[in-house]
DSSP file (Angstrom, degrees, kcal/mol; ACC not computed):
  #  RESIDUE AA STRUCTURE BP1 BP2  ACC     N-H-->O    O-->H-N    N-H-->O    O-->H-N    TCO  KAPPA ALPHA  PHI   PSI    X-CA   Y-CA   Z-CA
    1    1 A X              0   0    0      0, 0.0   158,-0.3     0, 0.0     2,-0.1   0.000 360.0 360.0 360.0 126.9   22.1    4.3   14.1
    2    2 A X        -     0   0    0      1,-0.1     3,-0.0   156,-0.1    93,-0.0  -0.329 360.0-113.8 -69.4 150.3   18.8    3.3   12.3
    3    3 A X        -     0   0    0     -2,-0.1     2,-0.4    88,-0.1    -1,-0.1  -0.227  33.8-112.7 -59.7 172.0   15.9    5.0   12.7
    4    4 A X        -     0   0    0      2,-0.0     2,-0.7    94,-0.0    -1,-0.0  -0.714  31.6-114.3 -86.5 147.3   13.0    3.1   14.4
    5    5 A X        -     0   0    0     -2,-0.4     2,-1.4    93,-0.1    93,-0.1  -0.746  15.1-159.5-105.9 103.9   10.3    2.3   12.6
    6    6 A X        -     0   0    0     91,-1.5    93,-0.1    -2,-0.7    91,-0.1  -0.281  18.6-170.9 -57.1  85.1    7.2    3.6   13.2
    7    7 A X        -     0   0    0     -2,-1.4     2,-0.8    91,-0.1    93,-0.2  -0.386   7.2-162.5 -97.6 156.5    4.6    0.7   11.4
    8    8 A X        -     0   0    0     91,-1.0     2,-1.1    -2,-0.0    93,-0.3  -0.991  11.5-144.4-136.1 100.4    1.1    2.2   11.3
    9    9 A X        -     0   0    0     -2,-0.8     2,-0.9    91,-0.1    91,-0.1  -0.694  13.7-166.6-100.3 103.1   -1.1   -0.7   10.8
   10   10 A X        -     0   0    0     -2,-1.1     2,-0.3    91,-0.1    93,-0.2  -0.544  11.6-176.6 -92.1  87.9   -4.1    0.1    8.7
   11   11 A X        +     0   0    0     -2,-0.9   111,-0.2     1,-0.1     3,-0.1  -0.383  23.4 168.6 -82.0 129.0   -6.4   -2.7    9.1
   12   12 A X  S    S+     0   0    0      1,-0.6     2,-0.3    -2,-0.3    -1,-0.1   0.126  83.2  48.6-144.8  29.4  -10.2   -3.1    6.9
   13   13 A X  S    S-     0   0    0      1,-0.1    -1,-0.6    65,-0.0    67,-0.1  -0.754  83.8-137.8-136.9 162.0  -10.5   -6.8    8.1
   14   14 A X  S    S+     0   0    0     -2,-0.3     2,-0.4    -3,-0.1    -1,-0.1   0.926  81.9  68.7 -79.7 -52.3  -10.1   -7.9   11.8
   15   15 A X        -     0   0    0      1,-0.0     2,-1.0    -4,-0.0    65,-0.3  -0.451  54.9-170.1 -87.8 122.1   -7.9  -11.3   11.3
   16   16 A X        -     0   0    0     -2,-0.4    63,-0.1    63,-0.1    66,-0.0  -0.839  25.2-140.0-109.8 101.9   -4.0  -11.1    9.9
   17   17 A X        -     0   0    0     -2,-1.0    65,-0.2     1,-0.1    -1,-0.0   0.336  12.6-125.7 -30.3-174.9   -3.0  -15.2    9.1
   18   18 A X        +     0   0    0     63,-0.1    -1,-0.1    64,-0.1    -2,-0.0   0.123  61.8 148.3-137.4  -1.8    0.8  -16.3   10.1
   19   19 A X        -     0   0    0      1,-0.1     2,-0.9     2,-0.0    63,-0.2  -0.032  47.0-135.3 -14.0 126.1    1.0  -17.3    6.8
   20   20 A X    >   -     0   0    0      1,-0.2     3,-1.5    61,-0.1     4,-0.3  -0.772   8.2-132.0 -90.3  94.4    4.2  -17.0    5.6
   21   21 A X  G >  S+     0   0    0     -2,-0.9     3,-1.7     1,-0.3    -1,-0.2   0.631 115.1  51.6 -12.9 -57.0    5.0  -15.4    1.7
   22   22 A X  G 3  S+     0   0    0      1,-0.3    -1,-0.3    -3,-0.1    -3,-0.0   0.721  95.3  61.2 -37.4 -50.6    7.2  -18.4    1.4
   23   23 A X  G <  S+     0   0    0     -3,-1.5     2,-0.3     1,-0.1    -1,-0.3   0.353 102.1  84.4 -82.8 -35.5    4.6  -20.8    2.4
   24   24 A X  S <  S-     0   0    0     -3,-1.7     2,-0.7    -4,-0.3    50,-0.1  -0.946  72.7-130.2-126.3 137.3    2.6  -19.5   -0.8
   25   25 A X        -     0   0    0     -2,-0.3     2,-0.1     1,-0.1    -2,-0.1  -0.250  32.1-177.2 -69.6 117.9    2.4  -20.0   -4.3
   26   26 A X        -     0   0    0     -2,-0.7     2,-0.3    -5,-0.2    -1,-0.1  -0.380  18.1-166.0 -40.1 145.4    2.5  -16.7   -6.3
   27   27 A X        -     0   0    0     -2,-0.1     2,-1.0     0, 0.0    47,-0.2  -0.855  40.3-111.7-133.6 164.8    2.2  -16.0  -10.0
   28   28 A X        -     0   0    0     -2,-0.3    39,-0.1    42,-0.1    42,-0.0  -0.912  41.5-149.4-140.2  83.7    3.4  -12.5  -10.9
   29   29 A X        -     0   0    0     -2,-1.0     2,-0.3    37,-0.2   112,-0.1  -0.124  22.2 -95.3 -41.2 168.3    0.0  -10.9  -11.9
   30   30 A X        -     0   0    0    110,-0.1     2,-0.4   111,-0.0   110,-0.2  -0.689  38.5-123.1 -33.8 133.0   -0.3   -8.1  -14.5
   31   31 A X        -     0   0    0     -2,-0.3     2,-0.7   108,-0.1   108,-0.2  -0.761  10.5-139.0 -97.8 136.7   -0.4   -4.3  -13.0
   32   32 A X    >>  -     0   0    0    106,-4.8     4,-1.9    -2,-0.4     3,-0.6  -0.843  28.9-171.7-117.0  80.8   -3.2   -2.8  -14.1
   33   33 A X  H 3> S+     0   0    0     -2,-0.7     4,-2.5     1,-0.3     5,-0.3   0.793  75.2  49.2 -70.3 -29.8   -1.2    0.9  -14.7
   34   34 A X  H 3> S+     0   0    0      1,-0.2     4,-2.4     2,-0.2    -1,-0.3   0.942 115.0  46.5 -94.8 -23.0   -3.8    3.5  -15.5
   35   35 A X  H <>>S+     0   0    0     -3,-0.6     4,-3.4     2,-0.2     5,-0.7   0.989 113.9  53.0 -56.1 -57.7   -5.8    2.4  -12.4
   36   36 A X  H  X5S+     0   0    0     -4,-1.9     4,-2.1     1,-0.3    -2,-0.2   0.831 114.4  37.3   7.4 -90.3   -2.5    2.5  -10.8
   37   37 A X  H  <5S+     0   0    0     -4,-2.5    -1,-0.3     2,-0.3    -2,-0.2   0.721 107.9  62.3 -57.2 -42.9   -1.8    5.9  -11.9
   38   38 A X  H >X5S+     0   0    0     -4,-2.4     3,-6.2     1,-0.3     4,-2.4   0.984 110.3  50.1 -56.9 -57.5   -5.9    7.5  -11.4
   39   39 A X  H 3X5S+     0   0    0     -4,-3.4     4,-0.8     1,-0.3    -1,-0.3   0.859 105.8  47.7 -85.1  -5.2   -5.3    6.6   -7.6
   40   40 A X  H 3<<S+     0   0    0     -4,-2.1     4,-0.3    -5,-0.7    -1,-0.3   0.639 113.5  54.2 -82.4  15.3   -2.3    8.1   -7.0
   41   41 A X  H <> S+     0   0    0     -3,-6.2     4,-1.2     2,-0.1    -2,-0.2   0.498 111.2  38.5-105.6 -24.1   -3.9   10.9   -8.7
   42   42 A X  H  X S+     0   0    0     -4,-2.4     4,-2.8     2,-0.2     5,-0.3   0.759 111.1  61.2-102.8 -16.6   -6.9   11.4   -6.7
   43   43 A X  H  X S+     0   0    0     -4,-0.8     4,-5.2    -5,-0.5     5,-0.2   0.995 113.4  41.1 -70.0 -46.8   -4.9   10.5   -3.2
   44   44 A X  H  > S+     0   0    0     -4,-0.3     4,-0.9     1,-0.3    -1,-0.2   0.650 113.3  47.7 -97.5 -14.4   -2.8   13.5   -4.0
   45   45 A X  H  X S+     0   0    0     -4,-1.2     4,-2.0     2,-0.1    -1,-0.3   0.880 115.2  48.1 -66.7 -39.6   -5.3   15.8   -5.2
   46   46 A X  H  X S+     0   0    0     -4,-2.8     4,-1.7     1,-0.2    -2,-0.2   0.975 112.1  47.6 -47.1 -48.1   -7.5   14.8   -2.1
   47   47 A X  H  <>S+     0   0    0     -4,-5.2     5,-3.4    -5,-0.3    -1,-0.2   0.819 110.6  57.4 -84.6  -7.9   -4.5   15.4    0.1
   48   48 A X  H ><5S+     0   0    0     -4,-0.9     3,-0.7    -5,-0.2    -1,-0.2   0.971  99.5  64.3 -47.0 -45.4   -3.8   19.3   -2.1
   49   49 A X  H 3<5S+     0   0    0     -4,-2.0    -2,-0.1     1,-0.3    -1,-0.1   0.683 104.0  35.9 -91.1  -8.6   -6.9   20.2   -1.2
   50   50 A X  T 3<5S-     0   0    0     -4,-1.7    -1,-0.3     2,-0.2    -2,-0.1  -0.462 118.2 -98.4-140.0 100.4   -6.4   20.3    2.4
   51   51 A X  T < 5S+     0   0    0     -3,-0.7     2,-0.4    -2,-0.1    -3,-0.2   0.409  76.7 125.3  20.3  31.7   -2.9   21.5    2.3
   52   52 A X      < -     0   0    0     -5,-3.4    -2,-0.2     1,-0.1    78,-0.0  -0.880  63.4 -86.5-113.3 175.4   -0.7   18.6    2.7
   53   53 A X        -     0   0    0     -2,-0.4     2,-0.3    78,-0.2    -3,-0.1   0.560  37.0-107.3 -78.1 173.8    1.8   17.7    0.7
   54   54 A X        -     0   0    0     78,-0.1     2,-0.1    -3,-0.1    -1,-0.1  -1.000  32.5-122.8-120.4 133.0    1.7   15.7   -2.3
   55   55 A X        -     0   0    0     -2,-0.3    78,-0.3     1,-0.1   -11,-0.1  -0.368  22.4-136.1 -83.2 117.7    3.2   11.9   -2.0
   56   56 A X  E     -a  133   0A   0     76,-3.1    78,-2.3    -2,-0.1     2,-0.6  -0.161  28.2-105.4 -54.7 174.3    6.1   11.0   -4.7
   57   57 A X  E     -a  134   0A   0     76,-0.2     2,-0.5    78,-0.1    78,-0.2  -0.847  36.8-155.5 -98.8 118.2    5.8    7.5   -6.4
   58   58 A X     >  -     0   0    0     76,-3.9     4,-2.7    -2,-0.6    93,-0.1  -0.725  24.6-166.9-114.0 166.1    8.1    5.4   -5.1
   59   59 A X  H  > S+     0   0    0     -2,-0.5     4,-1.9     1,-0.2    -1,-0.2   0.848 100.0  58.0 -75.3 -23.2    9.7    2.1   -7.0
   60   60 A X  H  > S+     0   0    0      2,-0.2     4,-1.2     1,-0.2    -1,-0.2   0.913 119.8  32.6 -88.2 -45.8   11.3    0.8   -3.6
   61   61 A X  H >> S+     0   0    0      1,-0.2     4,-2.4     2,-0.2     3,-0.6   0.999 115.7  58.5 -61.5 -52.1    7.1    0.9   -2.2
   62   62 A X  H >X S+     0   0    0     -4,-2.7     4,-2.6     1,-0.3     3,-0.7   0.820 103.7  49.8 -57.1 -53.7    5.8    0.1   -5.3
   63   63 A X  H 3X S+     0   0    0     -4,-1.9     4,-1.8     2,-0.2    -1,-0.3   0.781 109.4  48.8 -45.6 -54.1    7.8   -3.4   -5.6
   64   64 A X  H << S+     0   0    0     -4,-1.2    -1,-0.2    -3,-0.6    -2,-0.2   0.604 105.7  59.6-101.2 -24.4    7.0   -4.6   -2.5
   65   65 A X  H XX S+     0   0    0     -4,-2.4     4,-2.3    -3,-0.7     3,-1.7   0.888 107.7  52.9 -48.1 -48.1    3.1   -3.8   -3.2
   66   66 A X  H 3X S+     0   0    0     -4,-2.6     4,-1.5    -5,-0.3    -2,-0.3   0.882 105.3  45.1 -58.1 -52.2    3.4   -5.9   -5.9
   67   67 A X  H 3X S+     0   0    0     -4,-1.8     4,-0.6     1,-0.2    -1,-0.3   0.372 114.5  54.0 -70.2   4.6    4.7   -8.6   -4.3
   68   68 A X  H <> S+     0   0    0     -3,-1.7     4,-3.1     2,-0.1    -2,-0.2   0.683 109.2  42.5 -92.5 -57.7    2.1   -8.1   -1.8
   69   69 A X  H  X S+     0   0    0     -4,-2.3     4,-1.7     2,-0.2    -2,-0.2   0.764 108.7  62.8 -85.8 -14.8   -1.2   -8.0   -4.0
   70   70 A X  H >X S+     0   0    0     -4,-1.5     3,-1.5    -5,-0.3     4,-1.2   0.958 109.3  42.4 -41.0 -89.8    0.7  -11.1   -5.9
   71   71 A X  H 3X S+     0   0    0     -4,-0.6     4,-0.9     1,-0.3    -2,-0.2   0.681 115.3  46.0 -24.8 -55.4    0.2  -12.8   -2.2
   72   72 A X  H 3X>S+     0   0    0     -4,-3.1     5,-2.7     2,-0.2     4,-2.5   0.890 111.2  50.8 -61.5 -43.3   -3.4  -11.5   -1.7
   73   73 A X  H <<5S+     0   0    0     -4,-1.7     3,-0.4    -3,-1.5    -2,-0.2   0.976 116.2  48.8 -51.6 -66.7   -4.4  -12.7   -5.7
   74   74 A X  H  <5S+     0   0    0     -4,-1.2    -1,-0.2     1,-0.3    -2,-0.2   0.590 113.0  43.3 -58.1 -16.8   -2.7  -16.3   -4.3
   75   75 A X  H  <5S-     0   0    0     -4,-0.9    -1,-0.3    -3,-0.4    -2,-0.2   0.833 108.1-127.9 -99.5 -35.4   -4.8  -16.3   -1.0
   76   76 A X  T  <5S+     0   0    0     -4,-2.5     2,-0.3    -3,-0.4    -3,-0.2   0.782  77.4  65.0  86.2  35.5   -8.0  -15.3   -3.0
   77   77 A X  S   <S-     0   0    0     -5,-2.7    -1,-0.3    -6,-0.1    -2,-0.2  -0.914  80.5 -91.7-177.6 170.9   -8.5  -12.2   -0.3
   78   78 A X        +     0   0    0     -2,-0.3     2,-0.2    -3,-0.1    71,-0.1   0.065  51.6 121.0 -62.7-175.6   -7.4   -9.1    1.1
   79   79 A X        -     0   0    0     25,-0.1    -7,-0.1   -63,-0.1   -63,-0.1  -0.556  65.0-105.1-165.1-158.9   -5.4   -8.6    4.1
   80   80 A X        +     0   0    0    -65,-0.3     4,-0.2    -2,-0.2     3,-0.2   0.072  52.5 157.2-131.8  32.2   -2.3   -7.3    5.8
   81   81 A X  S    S+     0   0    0      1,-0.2   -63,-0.1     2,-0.1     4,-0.1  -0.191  80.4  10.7 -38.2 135.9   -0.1  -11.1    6.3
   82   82 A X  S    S+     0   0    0    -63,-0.2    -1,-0.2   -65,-0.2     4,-0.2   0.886  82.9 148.5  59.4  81.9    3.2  -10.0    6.6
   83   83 A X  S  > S+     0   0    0     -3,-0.2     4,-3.3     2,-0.1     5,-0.3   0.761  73.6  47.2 -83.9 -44.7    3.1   -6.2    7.0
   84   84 A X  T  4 S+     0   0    0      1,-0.2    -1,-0.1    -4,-0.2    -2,-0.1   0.291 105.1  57.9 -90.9  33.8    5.8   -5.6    9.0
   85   85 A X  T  > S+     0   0    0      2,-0.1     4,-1.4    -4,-0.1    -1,-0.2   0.536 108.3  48.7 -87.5 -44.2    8.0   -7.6    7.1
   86   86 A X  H  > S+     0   0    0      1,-0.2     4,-1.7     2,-0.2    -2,-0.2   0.842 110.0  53.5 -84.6 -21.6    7.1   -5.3    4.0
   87   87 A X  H  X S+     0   0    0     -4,-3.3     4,-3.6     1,-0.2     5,-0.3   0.885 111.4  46.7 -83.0 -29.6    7.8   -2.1    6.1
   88   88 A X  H  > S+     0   0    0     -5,-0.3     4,-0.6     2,-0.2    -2,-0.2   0.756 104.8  58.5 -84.1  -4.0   10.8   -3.5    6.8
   89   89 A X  H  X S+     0   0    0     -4,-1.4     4,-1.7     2,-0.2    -1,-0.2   0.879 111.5  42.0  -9.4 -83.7   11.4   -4.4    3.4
   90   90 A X  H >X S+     0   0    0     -4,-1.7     4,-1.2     1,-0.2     3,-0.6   0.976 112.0  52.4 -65.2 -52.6   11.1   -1.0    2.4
   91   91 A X  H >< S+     0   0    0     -4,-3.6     3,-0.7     1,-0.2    -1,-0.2   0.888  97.7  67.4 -67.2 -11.2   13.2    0.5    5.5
   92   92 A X  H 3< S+     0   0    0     -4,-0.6    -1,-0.2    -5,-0.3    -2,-0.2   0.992 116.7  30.9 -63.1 -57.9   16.5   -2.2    4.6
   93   93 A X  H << S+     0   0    0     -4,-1.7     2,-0.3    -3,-0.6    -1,-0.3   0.288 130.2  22.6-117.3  20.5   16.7    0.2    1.2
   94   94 A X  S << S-     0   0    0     -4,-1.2     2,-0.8    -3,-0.7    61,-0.0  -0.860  82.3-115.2-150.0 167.5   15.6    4.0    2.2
   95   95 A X        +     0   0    0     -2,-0.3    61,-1.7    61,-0.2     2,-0.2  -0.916  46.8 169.6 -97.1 104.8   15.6    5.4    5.9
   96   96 A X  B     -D  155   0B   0     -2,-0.8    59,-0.2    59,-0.3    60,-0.1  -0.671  32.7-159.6-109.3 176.9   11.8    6.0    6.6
   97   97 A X  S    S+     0   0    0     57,-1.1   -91,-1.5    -2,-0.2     2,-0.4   0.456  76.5  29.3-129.9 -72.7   10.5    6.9    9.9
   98   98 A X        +     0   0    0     56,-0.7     2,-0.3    32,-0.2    56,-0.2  -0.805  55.7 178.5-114.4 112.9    6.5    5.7    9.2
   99   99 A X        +     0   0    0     -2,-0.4   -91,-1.0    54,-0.2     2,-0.3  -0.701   5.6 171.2 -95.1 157.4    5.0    3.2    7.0
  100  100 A X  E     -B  152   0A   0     52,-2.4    52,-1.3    -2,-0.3     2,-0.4  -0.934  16.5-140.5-152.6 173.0    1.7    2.6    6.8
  101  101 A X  E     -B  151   0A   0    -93,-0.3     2,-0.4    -2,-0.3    50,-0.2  -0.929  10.5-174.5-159.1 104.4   -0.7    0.3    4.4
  102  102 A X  E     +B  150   0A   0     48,-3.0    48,-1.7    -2,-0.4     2,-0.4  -0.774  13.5 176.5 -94.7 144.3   -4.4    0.4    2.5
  103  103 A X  E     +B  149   0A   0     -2,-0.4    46,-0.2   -93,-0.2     2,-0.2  -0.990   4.7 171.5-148.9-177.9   -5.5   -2.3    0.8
  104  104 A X  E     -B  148   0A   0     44,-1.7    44,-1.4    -2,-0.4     2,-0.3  -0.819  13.0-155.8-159.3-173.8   -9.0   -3.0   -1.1
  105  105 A X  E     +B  147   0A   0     42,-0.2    42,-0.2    -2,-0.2     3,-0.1  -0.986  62.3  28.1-170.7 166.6  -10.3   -5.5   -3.3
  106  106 A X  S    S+     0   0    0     40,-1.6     2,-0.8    -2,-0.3    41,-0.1   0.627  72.8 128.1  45.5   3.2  -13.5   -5.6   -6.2
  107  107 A X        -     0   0    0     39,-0.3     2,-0.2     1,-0.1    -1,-0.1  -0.791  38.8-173.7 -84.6 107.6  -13.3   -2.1   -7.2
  108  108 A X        +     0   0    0     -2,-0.8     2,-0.3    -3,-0.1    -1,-0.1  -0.076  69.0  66.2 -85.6  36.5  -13.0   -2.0  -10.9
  109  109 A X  S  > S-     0   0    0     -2,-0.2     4,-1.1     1,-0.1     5,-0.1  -0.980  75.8-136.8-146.1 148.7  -12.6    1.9  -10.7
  110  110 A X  H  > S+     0   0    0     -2,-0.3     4,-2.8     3,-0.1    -1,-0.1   0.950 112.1  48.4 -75.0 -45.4   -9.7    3.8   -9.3
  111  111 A X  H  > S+     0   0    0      2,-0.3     4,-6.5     1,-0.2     5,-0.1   0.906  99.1  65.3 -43.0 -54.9  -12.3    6.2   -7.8
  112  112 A X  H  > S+     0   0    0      1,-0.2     4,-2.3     2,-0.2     5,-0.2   0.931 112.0  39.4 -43.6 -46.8  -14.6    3.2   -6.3
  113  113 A X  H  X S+     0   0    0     -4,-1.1     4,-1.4     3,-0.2    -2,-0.3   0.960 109.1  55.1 -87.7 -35.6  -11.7    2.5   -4.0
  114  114 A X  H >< S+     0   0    0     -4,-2.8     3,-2.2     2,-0.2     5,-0.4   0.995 109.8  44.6 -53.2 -54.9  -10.5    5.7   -3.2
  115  115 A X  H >X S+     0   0    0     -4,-6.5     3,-3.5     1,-0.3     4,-1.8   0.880 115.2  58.8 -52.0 -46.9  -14.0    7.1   -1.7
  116  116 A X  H 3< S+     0   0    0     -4,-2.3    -1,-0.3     1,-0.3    -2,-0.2   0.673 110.3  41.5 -27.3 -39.6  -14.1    3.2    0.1
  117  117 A X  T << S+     0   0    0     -3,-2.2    -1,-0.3    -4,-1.4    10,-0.2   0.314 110.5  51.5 -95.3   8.4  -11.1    4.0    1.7
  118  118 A X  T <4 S+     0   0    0     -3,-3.5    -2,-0.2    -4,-0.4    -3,-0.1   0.542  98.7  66.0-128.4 -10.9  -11.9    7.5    2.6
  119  119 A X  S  < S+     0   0    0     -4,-1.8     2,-0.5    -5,-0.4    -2,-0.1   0.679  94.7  75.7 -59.7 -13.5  -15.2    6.4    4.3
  120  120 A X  S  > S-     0   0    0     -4,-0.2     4,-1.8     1,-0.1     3,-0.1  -0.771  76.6-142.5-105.3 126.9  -12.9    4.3    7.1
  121  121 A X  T  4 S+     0   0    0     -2,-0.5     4,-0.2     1,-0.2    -1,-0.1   0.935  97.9  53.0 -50.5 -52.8  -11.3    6.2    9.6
  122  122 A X  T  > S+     0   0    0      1,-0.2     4,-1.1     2,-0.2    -1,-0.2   0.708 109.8  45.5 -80.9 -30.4   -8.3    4.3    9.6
  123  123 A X  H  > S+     0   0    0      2,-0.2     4,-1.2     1,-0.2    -1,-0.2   0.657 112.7  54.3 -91.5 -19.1   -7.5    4.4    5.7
  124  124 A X  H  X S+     0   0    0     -4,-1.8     4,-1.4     2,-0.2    -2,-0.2   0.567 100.2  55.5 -37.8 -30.5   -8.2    8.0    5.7
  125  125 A X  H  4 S+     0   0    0     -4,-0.2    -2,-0.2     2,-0.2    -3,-0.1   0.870 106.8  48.4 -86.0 -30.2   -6.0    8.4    8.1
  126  126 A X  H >< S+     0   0    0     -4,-1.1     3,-8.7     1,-0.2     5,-0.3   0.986 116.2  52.0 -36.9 -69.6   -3.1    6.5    5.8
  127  127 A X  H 3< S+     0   0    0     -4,-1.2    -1,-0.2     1,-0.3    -2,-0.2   0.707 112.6  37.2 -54.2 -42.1   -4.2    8.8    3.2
  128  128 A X  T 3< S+     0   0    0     -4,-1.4    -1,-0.3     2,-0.1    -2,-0.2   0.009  96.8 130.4 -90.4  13.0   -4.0   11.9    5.0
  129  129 A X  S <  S-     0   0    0     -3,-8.7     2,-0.2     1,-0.1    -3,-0.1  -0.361  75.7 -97.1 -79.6 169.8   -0.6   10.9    7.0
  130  130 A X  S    S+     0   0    0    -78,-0.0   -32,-0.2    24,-0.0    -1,-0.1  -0.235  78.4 133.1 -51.3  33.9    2.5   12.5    7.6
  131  131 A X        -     0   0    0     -5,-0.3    23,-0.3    -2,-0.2   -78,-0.2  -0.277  46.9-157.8 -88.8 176.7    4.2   10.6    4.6
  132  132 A X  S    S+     0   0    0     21,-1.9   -76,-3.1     1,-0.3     2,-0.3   0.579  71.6  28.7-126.1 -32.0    6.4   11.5    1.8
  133  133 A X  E     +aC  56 153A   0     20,-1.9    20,-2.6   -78,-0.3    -1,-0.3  -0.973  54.9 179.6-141.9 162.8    5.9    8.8   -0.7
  134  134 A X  E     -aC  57 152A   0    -78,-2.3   -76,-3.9    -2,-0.3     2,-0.3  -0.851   8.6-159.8-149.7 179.8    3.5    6.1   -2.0
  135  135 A X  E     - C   0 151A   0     16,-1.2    16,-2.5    -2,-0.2     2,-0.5  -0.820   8.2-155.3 170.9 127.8    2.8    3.1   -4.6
  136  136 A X  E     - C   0 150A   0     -2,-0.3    14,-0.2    14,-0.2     2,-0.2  -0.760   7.5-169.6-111.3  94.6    0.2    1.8   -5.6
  137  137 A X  E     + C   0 149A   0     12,-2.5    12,-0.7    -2,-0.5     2,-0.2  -0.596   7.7 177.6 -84.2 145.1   -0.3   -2.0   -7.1
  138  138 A X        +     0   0    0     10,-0.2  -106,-4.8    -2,-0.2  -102,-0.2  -0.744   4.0 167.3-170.0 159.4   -3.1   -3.0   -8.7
  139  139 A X        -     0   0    0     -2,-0.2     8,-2.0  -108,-0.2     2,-0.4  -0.720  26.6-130.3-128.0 171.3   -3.6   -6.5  -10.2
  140  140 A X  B     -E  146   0C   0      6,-0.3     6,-0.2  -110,-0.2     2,-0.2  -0.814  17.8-137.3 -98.0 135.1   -6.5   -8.6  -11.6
  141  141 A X    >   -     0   0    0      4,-1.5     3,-1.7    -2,-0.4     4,-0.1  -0.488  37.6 -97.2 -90.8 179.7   -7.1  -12.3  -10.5
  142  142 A X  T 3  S+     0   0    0      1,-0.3    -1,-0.1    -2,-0.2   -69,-0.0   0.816 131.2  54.8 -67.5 -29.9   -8.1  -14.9  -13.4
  143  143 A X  T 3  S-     0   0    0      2,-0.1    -1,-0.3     1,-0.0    -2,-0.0  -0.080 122.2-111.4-114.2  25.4  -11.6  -14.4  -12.4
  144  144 A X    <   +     0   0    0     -3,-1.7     2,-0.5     1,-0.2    -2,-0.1   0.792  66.4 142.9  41.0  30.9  -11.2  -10.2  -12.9
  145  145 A X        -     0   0    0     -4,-0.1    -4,-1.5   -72,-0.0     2,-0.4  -0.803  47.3-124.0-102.0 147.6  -11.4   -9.3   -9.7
  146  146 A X  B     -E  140   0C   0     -2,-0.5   -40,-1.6    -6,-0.2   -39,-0.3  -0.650  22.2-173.0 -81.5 127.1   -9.3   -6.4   -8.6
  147  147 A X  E     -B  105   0A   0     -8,-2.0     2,-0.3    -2,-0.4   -42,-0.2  -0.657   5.6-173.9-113.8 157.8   -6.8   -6.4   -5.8
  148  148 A X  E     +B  104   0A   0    -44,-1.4   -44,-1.7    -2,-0.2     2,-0.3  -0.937  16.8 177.1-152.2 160.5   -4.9   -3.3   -4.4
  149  149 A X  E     -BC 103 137A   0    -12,-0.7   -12,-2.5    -2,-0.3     2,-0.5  -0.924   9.7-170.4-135.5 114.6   -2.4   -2.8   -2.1
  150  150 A X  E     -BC 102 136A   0    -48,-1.7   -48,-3.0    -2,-0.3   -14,-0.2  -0.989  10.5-155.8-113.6 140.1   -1.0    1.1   -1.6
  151  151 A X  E     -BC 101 135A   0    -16,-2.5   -16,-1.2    -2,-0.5     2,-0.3  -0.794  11.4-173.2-102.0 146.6    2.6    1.6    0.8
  152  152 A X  E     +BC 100 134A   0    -52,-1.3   -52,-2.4    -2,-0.2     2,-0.3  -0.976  11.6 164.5-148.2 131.6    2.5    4.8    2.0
  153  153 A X  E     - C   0 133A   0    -20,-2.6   -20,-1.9    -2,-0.3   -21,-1.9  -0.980  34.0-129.1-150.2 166.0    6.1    6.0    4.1
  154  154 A X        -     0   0    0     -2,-0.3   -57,-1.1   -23,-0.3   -56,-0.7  -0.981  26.7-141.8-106.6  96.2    7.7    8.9    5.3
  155  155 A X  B     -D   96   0B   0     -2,-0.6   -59,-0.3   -59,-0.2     2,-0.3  -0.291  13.2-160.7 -27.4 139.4   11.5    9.4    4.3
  156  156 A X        -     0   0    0    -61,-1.7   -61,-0.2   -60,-0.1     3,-0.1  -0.967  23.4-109.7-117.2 164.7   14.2   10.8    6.5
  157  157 A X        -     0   0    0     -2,-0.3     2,-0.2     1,-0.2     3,-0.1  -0.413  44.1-115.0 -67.2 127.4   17.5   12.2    5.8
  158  158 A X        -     0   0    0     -2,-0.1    -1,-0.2     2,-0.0  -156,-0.1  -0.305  29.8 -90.0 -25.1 116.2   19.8   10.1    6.9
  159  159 A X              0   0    0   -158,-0.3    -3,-0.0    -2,-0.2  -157,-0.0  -0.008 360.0 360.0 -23.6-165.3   22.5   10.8    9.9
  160  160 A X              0   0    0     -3,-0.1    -1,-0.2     0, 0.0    -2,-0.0  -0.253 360.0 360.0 -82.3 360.0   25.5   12.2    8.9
């Protein structure tokens, strides 16, 4: 039996399109790695310092950010168009229990967008969930603005 999936929808602009992925073209951006890397460095110091866990990086999240902040680069803005498509994405190849989803836009610092996200209740709350693992895209558009998308999910063991 699968688990359910809890989807956690982390929202920073009010309207989500019906837009389809399909429906738009993508170009397969450059990942912009050491930003990448900084915020998954500062999420998981934030989240040491009041005792919770620290989030592996996963490829299975990480892929499907990517194809996410692709989408956003192609719309020319943030949002969260398809989410539960991409948490279910992710649960088709690991057993999670919650996913949940930040995403940000113009920060040309890994920092600028973490404290932005940790001024909002609701992407704080991502930041500070019950997860186990995360991945973090971020890409530049031709016009050097910065996109991000982080998937953020909780594994569980699988039945036996």
């Amino acid at each position: 039996m699968q688990q359910a999936i809890l989807v956690l929808f982390v929202l920073i602009i009010g309207s989500c399109s019906k837009d389809s992925i399909e429906d738009t073209v993508t170009i397969d951006s450059e990942n912009v790695i050491l930003i990448e890397n900084e915020v998954l460095t500062l999420v998981n110091n934030y989240r040491n310092t009041k005792n919770y866990n620290s989030l592996y990086f996963s490829a299975v999240a990480y892929k499907y950010a990517n194809i996410h902040t692709d989408y956003m680069i192609a719309k020319g803005t943030i949002n969260h168009d398809n989410f539960t498509s991409r948490a279910s994405g992710v649960a088709s190849e690991i057993n999670v229990s919650e996913v949940a989803e930040n995403v940000a836009k113009n920060y040309s610092t890994a920092l600028q967008a973490f404290d932005n996200w940790m001024k909002s209740t609701d992407h704080r709350k991502a930041i500070e969930g019950d997860f186990s693992h995360t991945a973090v895209s971020v890409k530049t558009d031709k016009d050097g603005n910065y996109y991000y998308t982080q998937l953020f999910f909780k594994e569980v063991e699988s039945p036996k």
